[in-house]
N, C-alpha and C positions, 0 to 999 in steps of 0.2 A: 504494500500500500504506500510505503513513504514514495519508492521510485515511482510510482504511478502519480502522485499528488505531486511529487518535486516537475514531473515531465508535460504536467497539463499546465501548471503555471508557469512553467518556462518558456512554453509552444504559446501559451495566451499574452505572456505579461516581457516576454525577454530573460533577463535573467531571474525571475522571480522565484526559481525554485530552491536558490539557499534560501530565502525567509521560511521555507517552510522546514528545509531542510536538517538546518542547525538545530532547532525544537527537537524533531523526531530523532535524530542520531544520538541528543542528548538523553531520549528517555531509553533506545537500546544499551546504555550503559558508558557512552564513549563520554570521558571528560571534556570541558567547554570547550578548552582549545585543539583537540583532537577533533573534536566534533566542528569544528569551523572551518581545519585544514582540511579535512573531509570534505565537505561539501563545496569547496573549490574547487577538486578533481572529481566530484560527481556532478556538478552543473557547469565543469569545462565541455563534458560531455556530451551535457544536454545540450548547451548553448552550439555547439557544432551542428547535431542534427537541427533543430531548431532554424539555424543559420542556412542551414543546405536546403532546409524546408521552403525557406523566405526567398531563397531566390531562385529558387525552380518556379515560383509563383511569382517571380516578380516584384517582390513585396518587400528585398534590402536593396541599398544601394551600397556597396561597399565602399566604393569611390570615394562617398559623401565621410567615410569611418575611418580612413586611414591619416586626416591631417591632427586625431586626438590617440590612435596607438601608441608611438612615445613617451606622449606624457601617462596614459594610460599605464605603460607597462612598467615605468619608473615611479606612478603610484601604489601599484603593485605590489613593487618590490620594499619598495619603505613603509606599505602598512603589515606585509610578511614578516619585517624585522620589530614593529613596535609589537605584536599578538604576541612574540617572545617575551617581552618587557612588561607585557599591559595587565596587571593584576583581574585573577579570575570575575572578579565581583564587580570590576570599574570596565570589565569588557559585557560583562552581562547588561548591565545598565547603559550602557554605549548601544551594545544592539539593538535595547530594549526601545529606546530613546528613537534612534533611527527608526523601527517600525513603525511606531507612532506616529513620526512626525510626516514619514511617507501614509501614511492614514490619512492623517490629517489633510496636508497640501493633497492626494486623491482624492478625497472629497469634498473641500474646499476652494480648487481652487483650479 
């Protein structure tokens, strides 16, 4: 069920299935930050099919995606090295924050 729920809101939303992701790996027993590295090589995954999805249909422009990949992938890499540093409970409340506040501005605004 997680891969089924991480893979519909990835295919509806983009990369939307670590939000759901991280929650359920948490509750198969993987600690926070296992459970976060986790589901960046489970919705690299998705976001590929997902990706191949969109443009068999027409529906990415890649073109339009390539002048934000560098800064993208050097954001990457420095929020990889703060999830080492980032205390379990100020990273729960960081995601937690995040959810919300994507709640929020999707319904808002």
């Amino acid at each position: 069920m997680l891969g089924a729920a991480c893979g519909l809101l990835n295919g509806l939303f983009g990369a939307g299935g670590g939000v759901v992701a991280v929650p359920l790996l948490r509750l198969t027993g993987l600690p926070e930050k296992e459970a976060h590295g986790t589901s960046v090589a489970f919705v690299l995954l998705l976001c590929l099919v997902t990706l191949t999805s969109y443009i068999i249909k027409g529906q990415a422009d890649v073109a339009a995606a390539l002048p934000y990949i560098p800064a993208g992938l050097g954001g990457a890499a420095v929020g990889s090295l703060f999830l080492k540093k980032i205390p379990t409970d100020a990273l729960r409340r960081v995601f937690g924050a995040l959810i919300i506040a994507g709640a929020v501005r999707t319904l808002f605004i």
